[in-house]
Chimera marker file (.cmm) of the C-alpha trace (Angstrom):
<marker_set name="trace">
<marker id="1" x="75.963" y="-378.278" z="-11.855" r="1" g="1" b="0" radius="0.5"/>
<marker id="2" x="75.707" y="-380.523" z="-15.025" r="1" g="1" b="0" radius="0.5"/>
<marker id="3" x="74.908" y="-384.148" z="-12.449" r="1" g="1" b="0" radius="0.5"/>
<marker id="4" x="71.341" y="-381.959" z="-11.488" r="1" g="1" b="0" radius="0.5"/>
<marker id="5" x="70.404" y="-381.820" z="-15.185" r="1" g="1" b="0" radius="0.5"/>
<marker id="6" x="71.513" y="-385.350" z="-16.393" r="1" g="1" b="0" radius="0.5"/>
<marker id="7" x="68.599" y="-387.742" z="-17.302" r="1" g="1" b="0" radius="0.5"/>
<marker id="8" x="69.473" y="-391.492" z="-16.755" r="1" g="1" b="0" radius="0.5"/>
<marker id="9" x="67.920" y="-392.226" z="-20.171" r="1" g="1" b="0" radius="0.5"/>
<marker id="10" x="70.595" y="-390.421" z="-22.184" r="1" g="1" b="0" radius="0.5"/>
<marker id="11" x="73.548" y="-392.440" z="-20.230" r="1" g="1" b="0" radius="0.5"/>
<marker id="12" x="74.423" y="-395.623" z="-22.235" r="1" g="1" b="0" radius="0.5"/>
<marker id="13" x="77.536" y="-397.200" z="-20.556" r="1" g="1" b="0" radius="0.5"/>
<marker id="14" x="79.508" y="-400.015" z="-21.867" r="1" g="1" b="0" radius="0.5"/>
<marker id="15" x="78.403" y="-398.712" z="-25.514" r="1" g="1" b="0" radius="0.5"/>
<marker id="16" x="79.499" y="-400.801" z="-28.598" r="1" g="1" b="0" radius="0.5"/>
<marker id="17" x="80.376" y="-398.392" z="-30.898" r="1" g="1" b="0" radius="0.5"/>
<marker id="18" x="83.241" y="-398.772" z="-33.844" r="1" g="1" b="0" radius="0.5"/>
<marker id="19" x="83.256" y="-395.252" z="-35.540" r="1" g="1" b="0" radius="0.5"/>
<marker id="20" x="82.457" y="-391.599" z="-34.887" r="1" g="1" b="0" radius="0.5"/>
<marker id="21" x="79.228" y="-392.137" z="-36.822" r="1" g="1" b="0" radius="0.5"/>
<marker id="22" x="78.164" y="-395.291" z="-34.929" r="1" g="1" b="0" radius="0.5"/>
<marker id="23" x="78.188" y="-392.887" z="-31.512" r="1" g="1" b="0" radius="0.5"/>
<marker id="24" x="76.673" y="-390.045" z="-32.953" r="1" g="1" b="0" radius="0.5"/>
<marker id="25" x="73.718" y="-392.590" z="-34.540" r="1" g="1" b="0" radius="0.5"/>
<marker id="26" x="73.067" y="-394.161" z="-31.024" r="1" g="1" b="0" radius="0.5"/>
<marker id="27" x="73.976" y="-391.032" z="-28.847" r="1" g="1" b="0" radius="0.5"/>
<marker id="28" x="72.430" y="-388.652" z="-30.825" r="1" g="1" b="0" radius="0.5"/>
<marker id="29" x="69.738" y="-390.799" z="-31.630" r="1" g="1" b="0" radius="0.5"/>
<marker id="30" x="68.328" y="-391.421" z="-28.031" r="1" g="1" b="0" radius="0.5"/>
<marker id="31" x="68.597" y="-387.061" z="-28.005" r="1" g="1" b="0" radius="0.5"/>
<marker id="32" x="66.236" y="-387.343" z="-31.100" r="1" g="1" b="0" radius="0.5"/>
<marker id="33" x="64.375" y="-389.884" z="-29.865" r="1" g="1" b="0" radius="0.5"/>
<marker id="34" x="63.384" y="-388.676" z="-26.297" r="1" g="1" b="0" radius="0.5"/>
<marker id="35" x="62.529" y="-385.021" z="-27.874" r="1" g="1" b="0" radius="0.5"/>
<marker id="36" x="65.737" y="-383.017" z="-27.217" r="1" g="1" b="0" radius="0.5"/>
<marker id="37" x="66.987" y="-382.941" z="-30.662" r="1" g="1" b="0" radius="0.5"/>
<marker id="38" x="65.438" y="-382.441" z="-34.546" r="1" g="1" b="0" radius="0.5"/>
<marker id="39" x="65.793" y="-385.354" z="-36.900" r="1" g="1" b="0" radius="0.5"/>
<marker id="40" x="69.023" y="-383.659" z="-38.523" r="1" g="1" b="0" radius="0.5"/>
<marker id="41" x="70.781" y="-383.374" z="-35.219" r="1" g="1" b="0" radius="0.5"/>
<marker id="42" x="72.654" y="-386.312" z="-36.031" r="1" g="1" b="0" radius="0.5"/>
<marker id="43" x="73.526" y="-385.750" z="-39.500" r="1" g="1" b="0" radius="0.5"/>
<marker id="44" x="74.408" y="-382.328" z="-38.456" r="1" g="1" b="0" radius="0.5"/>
<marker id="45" x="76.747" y="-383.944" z="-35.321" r="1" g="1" b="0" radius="0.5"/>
<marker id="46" x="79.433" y="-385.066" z="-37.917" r="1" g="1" b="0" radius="0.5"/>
<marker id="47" x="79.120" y="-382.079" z="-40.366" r="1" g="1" b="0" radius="0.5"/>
<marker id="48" x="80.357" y="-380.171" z="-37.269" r="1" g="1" b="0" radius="0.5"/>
<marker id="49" x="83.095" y="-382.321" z="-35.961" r="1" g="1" b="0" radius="0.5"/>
<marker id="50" x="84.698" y="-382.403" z="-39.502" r="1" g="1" b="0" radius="0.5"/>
<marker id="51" x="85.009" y="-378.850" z="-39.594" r="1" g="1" b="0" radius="0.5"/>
<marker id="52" x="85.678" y="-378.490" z="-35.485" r="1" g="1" b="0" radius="0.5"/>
<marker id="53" x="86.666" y="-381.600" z="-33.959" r="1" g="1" b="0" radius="0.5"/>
<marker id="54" x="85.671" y="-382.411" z="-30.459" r="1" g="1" b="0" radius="0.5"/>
<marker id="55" x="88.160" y="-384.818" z="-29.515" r="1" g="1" b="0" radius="0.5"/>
<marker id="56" x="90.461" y="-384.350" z="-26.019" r="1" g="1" b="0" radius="0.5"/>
<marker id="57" x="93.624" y="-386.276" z="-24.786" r="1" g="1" b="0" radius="0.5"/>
<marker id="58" x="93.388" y="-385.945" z="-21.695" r="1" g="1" b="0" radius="0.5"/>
<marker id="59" x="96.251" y="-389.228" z="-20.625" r="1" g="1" b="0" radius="0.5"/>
<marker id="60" x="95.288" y="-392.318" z="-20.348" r="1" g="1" b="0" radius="0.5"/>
<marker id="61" x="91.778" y="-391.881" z="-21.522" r="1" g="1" b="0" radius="0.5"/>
<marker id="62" x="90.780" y="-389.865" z="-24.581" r="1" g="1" b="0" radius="0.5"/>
<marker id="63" x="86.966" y="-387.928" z="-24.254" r="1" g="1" b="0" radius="0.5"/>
<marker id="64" x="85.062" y="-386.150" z="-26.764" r="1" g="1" b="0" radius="0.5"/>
<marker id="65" x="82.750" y="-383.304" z="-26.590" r="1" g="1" b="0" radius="0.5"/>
<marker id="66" x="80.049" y="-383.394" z="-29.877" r="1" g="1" b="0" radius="0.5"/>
<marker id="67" x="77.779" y="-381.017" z="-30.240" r="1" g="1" b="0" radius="0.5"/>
<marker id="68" x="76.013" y="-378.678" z="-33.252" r="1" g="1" b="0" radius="0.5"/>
<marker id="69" x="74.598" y="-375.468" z="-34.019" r="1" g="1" b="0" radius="0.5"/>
<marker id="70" x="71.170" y="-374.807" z="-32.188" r="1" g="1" b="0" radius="0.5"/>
<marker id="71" x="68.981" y="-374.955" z="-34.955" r="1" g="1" b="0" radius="0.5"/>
<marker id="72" x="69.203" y="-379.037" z="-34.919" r="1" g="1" b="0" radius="0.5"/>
<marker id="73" x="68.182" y="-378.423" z="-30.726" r="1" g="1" b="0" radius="0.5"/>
<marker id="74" x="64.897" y="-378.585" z="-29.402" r="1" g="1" b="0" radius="0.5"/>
<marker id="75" x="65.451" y="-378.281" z="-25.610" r="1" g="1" b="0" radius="0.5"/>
<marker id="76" x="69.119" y="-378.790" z="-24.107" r="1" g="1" b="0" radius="0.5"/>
<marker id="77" x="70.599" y="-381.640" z="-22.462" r="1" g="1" b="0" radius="0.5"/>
<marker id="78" x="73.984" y="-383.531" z="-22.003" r="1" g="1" b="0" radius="0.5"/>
<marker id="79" x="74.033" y="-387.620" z="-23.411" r="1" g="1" b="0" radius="0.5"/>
<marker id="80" x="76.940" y="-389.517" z="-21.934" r="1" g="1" b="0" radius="0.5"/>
<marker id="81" x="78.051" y="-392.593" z="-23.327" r="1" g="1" b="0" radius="0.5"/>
<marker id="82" x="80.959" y="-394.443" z="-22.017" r="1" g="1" b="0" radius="0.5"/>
<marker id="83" x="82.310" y="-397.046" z="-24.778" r="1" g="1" b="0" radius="0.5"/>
<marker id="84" x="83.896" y="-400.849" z="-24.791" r="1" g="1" b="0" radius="0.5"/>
<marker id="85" x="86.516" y="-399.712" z="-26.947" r="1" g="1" b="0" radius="0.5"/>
<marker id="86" x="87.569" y="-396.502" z="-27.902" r="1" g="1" b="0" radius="0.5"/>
<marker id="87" x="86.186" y="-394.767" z="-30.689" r="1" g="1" b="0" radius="0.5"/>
<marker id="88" x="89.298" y="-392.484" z="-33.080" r="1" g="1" b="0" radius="0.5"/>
<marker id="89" x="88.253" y="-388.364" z="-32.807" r="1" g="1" b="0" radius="0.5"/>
<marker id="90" x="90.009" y="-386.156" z="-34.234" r="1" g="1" b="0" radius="0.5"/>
<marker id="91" x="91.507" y="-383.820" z="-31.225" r="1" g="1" b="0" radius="0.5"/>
<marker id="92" x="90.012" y="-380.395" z="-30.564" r="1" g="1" b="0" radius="0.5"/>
<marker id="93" x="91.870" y="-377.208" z="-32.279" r="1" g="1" b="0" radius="0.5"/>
<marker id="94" x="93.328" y="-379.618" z="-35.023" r="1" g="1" b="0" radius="0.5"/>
<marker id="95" x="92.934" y="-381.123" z="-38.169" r="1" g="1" b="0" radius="0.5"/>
<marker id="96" x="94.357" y="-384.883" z="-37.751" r="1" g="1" b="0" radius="0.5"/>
<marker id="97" x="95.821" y="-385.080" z="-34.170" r="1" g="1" b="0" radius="0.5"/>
<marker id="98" x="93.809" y="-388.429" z="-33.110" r="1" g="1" b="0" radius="0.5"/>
<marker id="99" x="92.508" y="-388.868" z="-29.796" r="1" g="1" b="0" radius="0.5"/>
<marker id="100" x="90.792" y="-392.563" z="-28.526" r="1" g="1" b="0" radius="0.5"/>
<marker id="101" x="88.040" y="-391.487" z="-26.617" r="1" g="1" b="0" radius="0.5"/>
<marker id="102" x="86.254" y="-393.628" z="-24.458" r="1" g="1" b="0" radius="0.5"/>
<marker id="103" x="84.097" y="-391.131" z="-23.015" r="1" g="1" b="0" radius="0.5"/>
<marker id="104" x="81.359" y="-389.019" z="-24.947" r="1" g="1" b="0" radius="0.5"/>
<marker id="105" x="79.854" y="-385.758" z="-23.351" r="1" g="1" b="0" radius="0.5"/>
<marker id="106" x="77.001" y="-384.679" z="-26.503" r="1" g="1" b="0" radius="0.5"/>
<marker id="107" x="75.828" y="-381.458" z="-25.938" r="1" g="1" b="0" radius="0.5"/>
<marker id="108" x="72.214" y="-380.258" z="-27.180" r="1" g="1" b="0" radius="0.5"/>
<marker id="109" x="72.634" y="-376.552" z="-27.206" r="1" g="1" b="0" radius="0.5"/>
<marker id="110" x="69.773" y="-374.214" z="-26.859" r="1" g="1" b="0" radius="0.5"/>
<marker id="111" x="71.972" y="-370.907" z="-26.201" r="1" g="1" b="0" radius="0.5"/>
<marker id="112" x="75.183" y="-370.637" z="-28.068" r="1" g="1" b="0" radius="0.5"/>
<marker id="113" x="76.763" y="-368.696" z="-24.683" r="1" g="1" b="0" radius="0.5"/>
<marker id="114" x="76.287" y="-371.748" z="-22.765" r="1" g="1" b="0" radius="0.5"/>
<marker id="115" x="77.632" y="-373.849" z="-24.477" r="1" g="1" b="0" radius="0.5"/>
<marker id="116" x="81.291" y="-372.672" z="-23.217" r="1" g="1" b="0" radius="0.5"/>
<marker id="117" x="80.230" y="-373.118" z="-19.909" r="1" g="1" b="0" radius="0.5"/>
<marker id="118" x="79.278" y="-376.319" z="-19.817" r="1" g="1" b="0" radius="0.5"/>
<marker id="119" x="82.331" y="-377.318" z="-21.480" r="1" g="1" b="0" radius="0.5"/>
<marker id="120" x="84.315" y="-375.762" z="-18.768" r="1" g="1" b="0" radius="0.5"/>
<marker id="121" x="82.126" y="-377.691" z="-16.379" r="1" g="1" b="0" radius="0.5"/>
<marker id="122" x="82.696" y="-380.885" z="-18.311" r="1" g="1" b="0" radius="0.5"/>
<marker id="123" x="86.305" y="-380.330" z="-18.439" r="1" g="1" b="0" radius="0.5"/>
<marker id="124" x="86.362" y="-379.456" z="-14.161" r="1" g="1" b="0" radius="0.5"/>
<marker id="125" x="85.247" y="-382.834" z="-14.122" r="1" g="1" b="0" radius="0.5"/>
<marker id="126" x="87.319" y="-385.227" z="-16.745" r="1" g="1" b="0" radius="0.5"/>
<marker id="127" x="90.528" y="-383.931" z="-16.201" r="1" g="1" b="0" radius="0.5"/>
<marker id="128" x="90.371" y="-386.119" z="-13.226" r="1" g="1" b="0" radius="0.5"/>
<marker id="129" x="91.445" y="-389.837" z="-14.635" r="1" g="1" b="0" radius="0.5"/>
<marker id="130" x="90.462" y="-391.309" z="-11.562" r="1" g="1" b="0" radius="0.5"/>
<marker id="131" x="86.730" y="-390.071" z="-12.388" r="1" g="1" b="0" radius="0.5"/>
<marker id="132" x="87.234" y="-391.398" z="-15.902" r="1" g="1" b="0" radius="0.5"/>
<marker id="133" x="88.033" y="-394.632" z="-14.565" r="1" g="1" b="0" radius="0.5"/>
<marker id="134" x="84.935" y="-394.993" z="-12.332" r="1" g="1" b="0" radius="0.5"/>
<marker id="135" x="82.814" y="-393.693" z="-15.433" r="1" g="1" b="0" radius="0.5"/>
<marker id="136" x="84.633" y="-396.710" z="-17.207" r="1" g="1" b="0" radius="0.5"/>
<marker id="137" x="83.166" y="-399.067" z="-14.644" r="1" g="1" b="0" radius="0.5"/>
<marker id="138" x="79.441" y="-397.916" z="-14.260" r="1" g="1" b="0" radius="0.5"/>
<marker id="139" x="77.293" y="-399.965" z="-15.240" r="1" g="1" b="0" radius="0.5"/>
<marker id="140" x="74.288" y="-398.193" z="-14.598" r="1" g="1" b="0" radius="0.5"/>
<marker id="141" x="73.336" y="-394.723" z="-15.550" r="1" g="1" b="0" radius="0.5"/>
<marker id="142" x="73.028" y="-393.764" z="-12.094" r="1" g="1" b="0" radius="0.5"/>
<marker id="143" x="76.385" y="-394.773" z="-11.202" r="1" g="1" b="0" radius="0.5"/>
<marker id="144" x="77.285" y="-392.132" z="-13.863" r="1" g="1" b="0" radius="0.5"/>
<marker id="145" x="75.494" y="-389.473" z="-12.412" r="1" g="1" b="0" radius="0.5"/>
<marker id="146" x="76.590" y="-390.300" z="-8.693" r="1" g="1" b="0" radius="0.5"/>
<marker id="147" x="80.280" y="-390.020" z="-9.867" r="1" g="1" b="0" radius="0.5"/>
<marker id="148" x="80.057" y="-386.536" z="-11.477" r="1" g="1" b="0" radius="0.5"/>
<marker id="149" x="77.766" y="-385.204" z="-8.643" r="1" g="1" b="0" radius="0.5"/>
<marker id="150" x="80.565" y="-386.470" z="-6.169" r="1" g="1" b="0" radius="0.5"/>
<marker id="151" x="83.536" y="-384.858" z="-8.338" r="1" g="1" b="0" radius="0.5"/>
<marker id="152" x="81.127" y="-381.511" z="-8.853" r="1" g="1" b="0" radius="0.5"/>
<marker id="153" x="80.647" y="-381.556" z="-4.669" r="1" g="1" b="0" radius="0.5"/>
<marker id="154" x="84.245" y="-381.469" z="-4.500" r="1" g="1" b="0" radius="0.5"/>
<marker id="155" x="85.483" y="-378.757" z="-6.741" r="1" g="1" b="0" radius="0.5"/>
<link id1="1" id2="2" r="1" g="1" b="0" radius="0.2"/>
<link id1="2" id2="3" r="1" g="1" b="0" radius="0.2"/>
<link id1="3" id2="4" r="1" g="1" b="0" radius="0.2"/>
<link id1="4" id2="5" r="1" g="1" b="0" radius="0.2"/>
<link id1="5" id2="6" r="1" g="1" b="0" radius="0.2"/>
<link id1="6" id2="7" r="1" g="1" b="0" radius="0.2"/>
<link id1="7" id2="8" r="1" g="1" b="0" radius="0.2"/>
<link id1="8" id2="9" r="1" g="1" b="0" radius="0.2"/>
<link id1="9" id2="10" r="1" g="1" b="0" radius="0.2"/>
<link id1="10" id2="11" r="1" g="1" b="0" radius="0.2"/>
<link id1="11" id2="12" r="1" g="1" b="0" radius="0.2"/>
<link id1="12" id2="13" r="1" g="1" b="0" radius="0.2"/>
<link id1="13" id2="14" r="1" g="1" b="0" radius="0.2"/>
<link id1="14" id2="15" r="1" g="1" b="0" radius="0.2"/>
<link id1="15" id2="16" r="1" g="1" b="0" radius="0.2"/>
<link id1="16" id2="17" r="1" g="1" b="0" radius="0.2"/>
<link id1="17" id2="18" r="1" g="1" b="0" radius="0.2"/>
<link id1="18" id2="19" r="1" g="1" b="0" radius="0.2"/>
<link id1="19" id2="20" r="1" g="1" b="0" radius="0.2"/>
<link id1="20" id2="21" r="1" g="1" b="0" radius="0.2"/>
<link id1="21" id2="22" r="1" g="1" b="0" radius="0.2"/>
<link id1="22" id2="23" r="1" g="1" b="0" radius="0.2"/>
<link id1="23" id2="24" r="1" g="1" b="0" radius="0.2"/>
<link id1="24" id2="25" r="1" g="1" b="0" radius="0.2"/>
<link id1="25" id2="26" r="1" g="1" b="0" radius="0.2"/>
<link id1="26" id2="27" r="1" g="1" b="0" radius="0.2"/>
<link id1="27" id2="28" r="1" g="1" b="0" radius="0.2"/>
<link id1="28" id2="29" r="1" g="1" b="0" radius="0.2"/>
<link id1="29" id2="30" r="1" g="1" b="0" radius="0.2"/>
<link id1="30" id2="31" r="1" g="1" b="0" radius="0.2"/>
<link id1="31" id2="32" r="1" g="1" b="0" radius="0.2"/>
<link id1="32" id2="33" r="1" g="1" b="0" radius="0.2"/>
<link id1="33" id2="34" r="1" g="1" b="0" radius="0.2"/>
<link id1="34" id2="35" r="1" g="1" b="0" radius="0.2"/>
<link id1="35" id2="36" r="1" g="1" b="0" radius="0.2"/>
<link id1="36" id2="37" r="1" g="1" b="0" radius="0.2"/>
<link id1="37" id2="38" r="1" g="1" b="0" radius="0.2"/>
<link id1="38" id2="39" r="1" g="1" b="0" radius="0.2"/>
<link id1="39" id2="40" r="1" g="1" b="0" radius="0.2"/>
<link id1="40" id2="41" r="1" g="1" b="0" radius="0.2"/>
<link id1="41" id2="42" r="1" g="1" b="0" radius="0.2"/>
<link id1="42" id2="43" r="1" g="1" b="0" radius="0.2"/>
<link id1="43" id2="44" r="1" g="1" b="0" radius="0.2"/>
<link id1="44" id2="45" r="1" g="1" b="0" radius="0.2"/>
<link id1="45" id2="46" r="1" g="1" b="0" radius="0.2"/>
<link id1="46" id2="47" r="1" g="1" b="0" radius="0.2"/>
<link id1="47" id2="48" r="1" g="1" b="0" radius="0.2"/>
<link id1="48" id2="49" r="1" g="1" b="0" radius="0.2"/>
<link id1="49" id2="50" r="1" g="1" b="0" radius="0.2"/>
<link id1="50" id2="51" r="1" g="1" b="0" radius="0.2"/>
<link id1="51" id2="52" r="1" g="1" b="0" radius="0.2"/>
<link id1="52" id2="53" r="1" g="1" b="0" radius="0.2"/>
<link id1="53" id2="54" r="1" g="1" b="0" radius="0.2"/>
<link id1="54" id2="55" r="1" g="1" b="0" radius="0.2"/>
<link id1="55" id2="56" r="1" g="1" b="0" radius="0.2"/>
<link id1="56" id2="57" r="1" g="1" b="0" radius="0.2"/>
<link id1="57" id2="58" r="1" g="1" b="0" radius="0.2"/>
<link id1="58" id2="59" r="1" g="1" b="0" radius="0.2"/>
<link id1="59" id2="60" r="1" g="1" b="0" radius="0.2"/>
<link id1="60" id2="61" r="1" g="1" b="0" radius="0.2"/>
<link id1="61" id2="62" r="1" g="1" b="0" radius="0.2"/>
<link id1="62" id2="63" r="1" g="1" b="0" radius="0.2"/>
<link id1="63" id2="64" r="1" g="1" b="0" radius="0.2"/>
<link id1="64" id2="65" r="1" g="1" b="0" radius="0.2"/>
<link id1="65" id2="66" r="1" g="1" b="0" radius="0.2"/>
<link id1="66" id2="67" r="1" g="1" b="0" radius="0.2"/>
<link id1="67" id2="68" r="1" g="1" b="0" radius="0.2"/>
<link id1="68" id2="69" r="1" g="1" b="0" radius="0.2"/>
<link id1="69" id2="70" r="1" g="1" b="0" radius="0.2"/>
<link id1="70" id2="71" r="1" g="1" b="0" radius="0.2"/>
<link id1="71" id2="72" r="1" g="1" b="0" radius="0.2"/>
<link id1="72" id2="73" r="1" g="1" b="0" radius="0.2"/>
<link id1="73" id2="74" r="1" g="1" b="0" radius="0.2"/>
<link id1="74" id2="75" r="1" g="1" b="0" radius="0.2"/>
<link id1="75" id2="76" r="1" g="1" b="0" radius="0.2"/>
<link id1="76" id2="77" r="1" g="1" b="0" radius="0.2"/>
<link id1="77" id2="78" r="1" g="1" b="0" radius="0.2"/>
<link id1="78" id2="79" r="1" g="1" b="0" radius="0.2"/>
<link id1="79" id2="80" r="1" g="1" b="0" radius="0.2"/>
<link id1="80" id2="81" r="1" g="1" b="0" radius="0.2"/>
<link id1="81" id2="82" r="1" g="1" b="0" radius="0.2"/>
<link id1="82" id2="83" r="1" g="1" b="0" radius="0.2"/>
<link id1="83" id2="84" r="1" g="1" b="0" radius="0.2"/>
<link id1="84" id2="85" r="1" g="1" b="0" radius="0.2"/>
<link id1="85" id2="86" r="1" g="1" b="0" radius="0.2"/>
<link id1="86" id2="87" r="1" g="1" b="0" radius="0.2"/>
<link id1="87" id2="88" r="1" g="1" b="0" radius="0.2"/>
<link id1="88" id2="89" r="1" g="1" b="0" radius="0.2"/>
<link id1="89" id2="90" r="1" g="1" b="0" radius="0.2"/>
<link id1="90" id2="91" r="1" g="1" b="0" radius="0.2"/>
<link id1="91" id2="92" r="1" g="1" b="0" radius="0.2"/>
<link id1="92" id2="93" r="1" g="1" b="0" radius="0.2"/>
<link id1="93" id2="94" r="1" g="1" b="0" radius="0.2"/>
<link id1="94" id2="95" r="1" g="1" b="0" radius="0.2"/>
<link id1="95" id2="96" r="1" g="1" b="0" radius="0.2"/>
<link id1="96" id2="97" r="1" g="1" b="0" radius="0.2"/>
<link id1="97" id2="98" r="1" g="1" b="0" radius="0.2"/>
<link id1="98" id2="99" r="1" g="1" b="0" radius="0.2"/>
<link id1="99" id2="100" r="1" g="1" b="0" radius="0.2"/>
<link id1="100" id2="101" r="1" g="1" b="0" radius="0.2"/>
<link id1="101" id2="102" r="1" g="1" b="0" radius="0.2"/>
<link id1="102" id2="103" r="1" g="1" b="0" radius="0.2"/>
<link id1="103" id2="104" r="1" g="1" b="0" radius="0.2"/>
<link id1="104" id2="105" r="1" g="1" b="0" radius="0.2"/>
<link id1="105" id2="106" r="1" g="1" b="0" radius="0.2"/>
<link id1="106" id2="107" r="1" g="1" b="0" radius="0.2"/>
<link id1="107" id2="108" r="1" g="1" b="0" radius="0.2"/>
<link id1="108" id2="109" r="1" g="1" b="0" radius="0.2"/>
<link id1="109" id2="110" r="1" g="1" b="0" radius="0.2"/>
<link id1="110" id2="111" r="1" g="1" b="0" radius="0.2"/>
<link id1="111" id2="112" r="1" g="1" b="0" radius="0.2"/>
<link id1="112" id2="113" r="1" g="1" b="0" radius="0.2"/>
<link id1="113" id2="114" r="1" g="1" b="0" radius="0.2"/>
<link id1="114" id2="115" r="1" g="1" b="0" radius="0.2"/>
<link id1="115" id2="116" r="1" g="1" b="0" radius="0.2"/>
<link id1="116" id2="117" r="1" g="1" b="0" radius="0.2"/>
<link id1="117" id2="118" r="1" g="1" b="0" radius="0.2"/>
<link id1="118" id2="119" r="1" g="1" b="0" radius="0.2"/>
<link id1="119" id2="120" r="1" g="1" b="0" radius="0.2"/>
<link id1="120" id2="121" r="1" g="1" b="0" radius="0.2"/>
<link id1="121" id2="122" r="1" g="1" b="0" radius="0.2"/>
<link id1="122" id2="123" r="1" g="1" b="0" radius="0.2"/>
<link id1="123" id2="124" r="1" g="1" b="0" radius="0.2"/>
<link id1="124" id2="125" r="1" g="1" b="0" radius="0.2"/>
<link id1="125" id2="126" r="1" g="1" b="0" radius="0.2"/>
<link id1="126" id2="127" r="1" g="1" b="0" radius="0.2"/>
<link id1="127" id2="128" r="1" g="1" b="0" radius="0.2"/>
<link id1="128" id2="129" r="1" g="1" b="0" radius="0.2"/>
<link id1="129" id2="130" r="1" g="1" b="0" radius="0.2"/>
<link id1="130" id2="131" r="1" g="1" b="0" radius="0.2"/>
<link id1="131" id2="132" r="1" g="1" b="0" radius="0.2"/>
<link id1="132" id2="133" r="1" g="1" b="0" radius="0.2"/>
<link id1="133" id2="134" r="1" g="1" b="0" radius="0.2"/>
<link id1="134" id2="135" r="1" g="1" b="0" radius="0.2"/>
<link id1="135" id2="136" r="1" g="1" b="0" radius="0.2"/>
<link id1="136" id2="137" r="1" g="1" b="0" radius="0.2"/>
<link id1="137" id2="138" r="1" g="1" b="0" radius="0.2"/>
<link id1="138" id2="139" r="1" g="1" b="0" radius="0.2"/>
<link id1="139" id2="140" r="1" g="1" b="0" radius="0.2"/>
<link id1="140" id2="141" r="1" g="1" b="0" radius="0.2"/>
<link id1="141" id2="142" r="1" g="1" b="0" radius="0.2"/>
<link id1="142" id2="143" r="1" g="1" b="0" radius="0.2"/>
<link id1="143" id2="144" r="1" g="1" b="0" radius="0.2"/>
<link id1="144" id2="145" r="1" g="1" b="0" radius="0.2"/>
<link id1="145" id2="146" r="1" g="1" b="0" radius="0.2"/>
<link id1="146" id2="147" r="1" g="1" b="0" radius="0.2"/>
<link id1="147" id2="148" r="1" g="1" b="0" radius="0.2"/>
<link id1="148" id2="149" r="1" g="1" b="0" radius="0.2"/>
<link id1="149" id2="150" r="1" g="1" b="0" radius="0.2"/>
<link id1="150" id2="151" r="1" g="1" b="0" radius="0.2"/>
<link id1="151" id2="152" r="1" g="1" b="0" radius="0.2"/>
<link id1="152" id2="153" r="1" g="1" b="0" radius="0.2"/>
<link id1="153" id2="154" r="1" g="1" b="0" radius="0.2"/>
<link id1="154" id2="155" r="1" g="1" b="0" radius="0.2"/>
</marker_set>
């Protein structure tokens, strides 16, 4: 379950972020920062989502899904930011389809296979809108975690 491996000092809610680079700077840098990542994990962050965009529209709320190749990953771990105002992705499987996410999920990979996984895991749990709201209205990174552990209970 993804809410057992979350550390509350990758959760930033209420993030102020204006562009794609400004989240993958702050996200990306706290994964750099606290040891997960290599210094080019966040360079390499928007090399990948150029080529493969990690954007979904999921409704009301747009999410996206970053993440690079494993070589920029030193152990793995899942960031979440949740933002003011929503940051323009690019959706996933296109090449200009834009998406407003509000909700970041950054994936630091250590094994390419589970990477899919967790993104089905991630997707069991934002499909909901009514979880997206509450993620909306944490305020603390424990109120993040709390809300995915009670939507993972209940799948």
């Amino acid at each position: 379950m993804i809410w057992e491996s979350l550390n509350e000092d990758l959760i930033v809610t209420s993030m102020d972020a204006k562009t794609t680079d400004d989240v993958f700077a702050r996200l990306g840098g706290l994964l750099v920062q606290q040891g997960y990542a290599k210094e080019s994990y966040v360079a390499a962050l928007a090399e990948r989502e150029a080529e493969f965009p990690t954007g979904l529209n999921l409704g009301e709320y747009g999410i996206a899904i970053p993440h690079t190749a494993v070589e920029h990953v030193n152990k793995g771990a899942t960031a979440i930011a949740t933002l003011k105002e929503p940051v323009r992705f690019v959706e996933m499987a296109t090449d200009d389809d834009p998406v407003d996410a509000r909700v970041i999920f950054m994936l630091a990979v250590v094994d390419p296979k589970d990477h899919i996984e967790e993104l089905q895991r991630i997707l069991k749990i934002v499909t909901d809108q009514e979880v997206i709201k509450a993620l909306l209205s944490a305020q603390e990174s424990q109120e993040v975690i709390d809300i995915i552990k009670k939507k993972e209970i209940s799948l």
